[in-house]
C-alpha positions as CSV (number, residue, x, y, z in Angstrom):
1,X,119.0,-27.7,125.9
2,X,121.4,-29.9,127.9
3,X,121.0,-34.0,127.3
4,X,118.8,-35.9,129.3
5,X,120.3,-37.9,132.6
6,X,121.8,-41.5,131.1
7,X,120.3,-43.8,133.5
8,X,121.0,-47.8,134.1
9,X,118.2,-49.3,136.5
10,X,118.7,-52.5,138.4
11,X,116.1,-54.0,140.5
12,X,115.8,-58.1,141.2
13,X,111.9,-57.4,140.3
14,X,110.6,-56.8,136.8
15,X,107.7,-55.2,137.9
16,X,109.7,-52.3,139.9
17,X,112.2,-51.9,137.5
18,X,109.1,-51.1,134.9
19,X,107.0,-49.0,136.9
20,X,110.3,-46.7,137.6
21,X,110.6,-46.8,134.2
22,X,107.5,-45.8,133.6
23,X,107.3,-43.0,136.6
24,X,110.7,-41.5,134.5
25,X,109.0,-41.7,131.0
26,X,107.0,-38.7,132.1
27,X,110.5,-37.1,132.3
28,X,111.8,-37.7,128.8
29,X,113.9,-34.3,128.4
30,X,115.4,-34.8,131.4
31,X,116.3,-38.4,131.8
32,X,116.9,-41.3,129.8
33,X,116.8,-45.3,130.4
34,X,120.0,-46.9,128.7
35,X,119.1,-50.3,130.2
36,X,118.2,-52.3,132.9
37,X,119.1,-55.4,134.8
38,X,118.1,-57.5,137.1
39,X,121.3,-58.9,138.8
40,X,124.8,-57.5,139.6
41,X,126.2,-59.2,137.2
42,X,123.9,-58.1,134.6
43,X,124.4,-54.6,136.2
44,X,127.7,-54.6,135.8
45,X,128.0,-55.8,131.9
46,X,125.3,-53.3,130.9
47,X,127.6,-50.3,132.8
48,X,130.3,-51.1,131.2
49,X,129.3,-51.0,128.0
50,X,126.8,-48.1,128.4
51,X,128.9,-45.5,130.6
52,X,125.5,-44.7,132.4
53,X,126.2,-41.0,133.9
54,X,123.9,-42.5,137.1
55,X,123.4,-46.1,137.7
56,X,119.9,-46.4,140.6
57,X,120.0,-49.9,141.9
58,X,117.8,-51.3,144.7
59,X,119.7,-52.2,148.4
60,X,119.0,-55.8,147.9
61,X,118.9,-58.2,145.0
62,X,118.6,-62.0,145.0
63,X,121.6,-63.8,144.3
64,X,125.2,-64.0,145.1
65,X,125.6,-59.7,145.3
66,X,123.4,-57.1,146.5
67,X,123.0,-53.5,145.2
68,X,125.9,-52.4,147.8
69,X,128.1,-55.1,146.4
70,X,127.2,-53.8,143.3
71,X,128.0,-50.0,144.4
72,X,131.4,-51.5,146.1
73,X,132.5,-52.9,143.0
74,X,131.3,-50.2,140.2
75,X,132.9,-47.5,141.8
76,X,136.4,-49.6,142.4
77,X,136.3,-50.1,138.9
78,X,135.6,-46.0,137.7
79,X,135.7,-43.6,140.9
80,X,133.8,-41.6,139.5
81,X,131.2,-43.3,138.9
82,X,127.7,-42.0,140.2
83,X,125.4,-44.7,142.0
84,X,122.5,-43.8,143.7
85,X,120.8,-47.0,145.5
86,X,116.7,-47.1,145.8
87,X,115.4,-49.0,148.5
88,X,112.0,-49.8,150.5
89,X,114.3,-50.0,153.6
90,X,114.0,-46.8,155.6
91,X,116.8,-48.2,157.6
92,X,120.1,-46.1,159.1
93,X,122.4,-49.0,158.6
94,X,121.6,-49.8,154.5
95,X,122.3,-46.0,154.4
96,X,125.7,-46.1,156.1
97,X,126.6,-49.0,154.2
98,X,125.8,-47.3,151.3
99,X,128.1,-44.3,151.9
100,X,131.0,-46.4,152.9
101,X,130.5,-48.7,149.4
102,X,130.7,-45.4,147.8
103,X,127.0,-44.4,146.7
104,X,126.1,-41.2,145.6
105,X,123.0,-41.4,147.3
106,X,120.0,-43.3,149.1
107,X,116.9,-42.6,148.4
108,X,113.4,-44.4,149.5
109,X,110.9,-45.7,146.7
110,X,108.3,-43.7,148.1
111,X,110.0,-40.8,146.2
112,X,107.8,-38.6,143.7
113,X,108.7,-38.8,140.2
114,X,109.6,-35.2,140.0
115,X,111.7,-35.6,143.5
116,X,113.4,-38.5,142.1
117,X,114.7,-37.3,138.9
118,X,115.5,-34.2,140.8
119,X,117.8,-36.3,143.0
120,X,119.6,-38.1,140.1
121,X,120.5,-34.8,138.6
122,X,122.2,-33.5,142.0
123,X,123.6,-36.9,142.4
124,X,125.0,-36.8,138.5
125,X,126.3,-32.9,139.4
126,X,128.4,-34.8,142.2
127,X,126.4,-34.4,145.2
128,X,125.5,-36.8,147.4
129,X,121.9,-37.4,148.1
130,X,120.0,-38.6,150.9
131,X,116.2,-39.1,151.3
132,X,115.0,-36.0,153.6
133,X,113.2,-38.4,156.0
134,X,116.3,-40.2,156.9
135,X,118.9,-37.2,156.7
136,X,118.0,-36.0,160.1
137,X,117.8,-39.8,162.0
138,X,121.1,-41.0,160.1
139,X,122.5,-37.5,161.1
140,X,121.4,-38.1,164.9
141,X,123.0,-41.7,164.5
142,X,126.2,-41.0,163.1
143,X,126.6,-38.1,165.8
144,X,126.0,-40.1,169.0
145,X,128.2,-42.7,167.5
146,X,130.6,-40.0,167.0
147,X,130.1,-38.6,170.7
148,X,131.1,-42.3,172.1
149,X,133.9,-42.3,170.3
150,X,134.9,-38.8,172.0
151,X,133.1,-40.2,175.2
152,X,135.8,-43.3,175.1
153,X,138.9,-41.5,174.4
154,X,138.4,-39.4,177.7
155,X,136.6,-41.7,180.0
156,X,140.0,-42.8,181.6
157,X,139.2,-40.0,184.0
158,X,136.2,-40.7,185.1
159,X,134.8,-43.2,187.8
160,X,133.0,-46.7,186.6
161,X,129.6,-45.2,187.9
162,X,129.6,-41.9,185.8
163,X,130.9,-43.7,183.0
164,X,127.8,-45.9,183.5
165,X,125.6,-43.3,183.3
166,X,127.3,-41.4,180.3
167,X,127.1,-44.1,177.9
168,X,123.5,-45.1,179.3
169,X,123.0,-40.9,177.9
170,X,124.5,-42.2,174.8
């Protein structure tokens, strides 16, 4: 039987940080809570010590550094590190900067239990995870911000009115 998931959970509320712990009790032979914090700081000592195999922090956390700052700085320190941030913000932009701080995933707190610790394990296997209800949006996003770029390295050719109306199609 291969060992439970070593988890570190940080969340700026004791209450979240408890019910997820709770939610991933029912989950005993697959994961396992190390610790949790509820700063960066506090993040970051408990990591260190504990070599989590996933760390799941929330987006945001009160204070001087949010989850991404956390994310940012854990994965500077040991590349290989596996982050996976847990947010209540169904929002495109937390996701991109997520990816560019170097998280291993972004995933909404209206996740099952089951779906969640499912998650972890692709994220600990070294895939990156993304909640399904924001893959296709962020995908959409990312493209037509990828089809302006193309857009603006040929629009030398064209005249200002149809470059009005292809980045109003944009």
């Amino acid at each position: 039987m291969p060992q439970p998931l070593r988890l570190v959970l940080v969340d700026d509320h004791e209450m979240v940080l408890e019910g997820i712990k709770a939610v991933l009790a029912r989950f005993r032979g697959r994961v396992r809570v190390l610790a949790q914090a509820v700063s960066a700081d506090q993040a970051e000592a408990l990591v260190a010590t504990l070599d989590p195999d996933v760390v799941v922090a929330d987006v945001r956390l009160r204070g001087h550094s949010s989850g991404l700052d956390l994310c940012r700085r854990l994965v500077l320190a040991a590349p290989q590190r596996r982050v996976v941030l847990l947010s209540a913000y169904d929002d495109e932009q937390y996701l991109f900067q997520a990816i560019r701080a170097g998280a291993a995933g972004y995933l909404l707190k209206s996740i099952g239990g089951e779906e969640l610790v499912r998650q972890l394990e692709r994220a600990a296997e070294g895939e990156t995870v993304v909640d399904p209800t924001m893959a296709g949006r962020a995908v959409g996003v990312g493209g037509a911000a990828a089809g302006r770029r193309v857009l603006a390295g040929r629009a030398s050719c064209l005249s200002p009115n149809e470059k009005a109306r292809c980045w109003a199609i944009w």
